[in-house]
C-alpha positions, 0 to 999 in steps of 0.5 A, spaced: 968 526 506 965 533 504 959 532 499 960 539 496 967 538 494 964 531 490 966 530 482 959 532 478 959 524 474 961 522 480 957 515 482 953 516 488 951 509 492 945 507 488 950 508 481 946 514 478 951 521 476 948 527 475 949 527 467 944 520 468 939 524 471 939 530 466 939 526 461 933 522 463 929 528 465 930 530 458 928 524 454 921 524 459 920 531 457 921 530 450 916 524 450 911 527 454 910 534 449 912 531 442 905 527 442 902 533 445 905 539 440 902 533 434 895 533 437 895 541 436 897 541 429 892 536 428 897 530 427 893 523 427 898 518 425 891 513 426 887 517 421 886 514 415 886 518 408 881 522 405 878 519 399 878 524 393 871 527 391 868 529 385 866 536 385 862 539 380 863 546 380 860 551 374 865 557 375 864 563 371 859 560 366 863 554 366 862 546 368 868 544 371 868 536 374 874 535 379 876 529 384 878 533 390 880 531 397 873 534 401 877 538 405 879 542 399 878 550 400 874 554 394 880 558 393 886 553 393 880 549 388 880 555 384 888 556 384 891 550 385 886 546 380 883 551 375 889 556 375 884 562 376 889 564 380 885 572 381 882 570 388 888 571 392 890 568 398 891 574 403 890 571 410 887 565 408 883 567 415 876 570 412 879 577 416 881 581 408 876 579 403 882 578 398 879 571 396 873 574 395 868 571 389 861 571 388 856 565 390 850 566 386 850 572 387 852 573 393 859 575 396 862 570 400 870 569 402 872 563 398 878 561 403 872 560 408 868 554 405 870 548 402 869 546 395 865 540 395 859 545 399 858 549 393 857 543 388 852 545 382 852 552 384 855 559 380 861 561 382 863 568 379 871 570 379 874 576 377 875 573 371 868 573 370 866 579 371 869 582 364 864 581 358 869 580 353 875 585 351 869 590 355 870 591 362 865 590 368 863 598 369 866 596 377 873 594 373 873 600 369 871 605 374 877 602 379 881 604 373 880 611 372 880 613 379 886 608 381 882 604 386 889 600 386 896 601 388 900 594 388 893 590 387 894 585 391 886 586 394 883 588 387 880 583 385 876 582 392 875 588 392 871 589 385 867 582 387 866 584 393 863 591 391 859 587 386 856 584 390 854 589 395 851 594 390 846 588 389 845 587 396 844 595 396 839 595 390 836 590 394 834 594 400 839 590 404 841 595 410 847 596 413 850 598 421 849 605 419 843 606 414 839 611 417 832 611 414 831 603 414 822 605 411 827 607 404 826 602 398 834 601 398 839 606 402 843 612 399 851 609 398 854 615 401 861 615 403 860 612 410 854 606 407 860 604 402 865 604 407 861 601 412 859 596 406 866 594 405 868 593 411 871 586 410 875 588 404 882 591 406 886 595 402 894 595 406 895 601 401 890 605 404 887 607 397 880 607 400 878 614 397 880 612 390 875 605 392 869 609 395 870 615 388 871 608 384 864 604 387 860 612 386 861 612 380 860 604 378 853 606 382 851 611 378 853 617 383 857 623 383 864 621 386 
């Protein structure tokens, strides 16, 4: 018999069809790769729970205690568990300063470091920056010179503006400050740009920013 003119499903001499082996090839695939695509996404059925943690955190002057799961970021403690909702999540990747806030101080991106990792230590948020009804000069200078177009990067941008004119008062230089003997770099436009490198503005009001930081320095725009 001319084994080319064989129905598909025909049984050969061992029982087996074309359909049979198929479908076994398929099913050993799926069994192969679904327990490897659950270990890339960090799925561990064996991994017990994390245990809630409590967390003291003093935000814009203010002690909060909250049980949180260790692996909590800063930024979703502030949004989802304080409901200051300011900080934005932008890429959630540390690479658009839109969750920007200010670590003693210091400028740091609050989607990149856990909330338990700042525990008893001062976090300032754009909502604490303002004294009051009177704005920060930063927030009022970003207003005159609308330093904002949909705002979404705003309040990462002010944070973040804040805590590099410290950093510059402080004599901190940057990549393209010329004269490192000067007690604290001239904020041209290029040090402001350069400082604010990791703040990105997806409507392009870079300009407005530069004039808006000037101004909140005490230079001419």
């Amino acid at each position: 018999m001319d084994e080319s003119n064989k129905e598909p499903d025909t049984p050969n001499m061992f029982g087996v069809t074309r359909r049979t082996v198929i479908e076994t090839g398929a099913t050993a695939l799926l069994l192969t790769t679904l327990p490897r695509a659950a270990l890339a996404a960090g799925v561990d059925d064996n991994e017990p729970p994390a245990l809630p943690a409590k967390v003291e955190l003093q935000i814009n002057g203010q002690p909060h205690s909250l049980m949180l799961d260790p692996r909590t970021t800063l930024l979703d403690a502030l949004r989802e568990h304080l409901a200051l909702t300011g900080s934005k999540k932008g890429c959630d990747h540390g690479q658009c300063g839109a969750c920007t806030v200010l670590m003693d101080g210091r400028r740091i991106n609050s989607c990149l470091t856990l909330a338990i990792m700042h525990d008893g230590q001062s976090i300032t948020t754009i909502e604490g920056l303002a004294a009051g009804d009177n704005l920060h000069p930063l927030q009022a200078a970003f207003v005159e010179h609308d330093g904002f177009q949909c705002g979404y990067c705003t309040s990462g941008q002010i944070c973040s503006a804040a805590g590099m004119l410290t950093e510059s008062r402080q004599g901190m230089p940057s990549y393209v400050t010329e004269d490192l003997t000067q007690p604290a770099a001239e904020l041209t436009d290029a040090e402001i740009r350069e400082r604010m490198s990791g703040n990105i503005c997806r409507c392009a009001a870079y300009p407005n920013i530069v004039a808006a930081i000037k101004q909140a320095a005490g230079m001419p725009a």
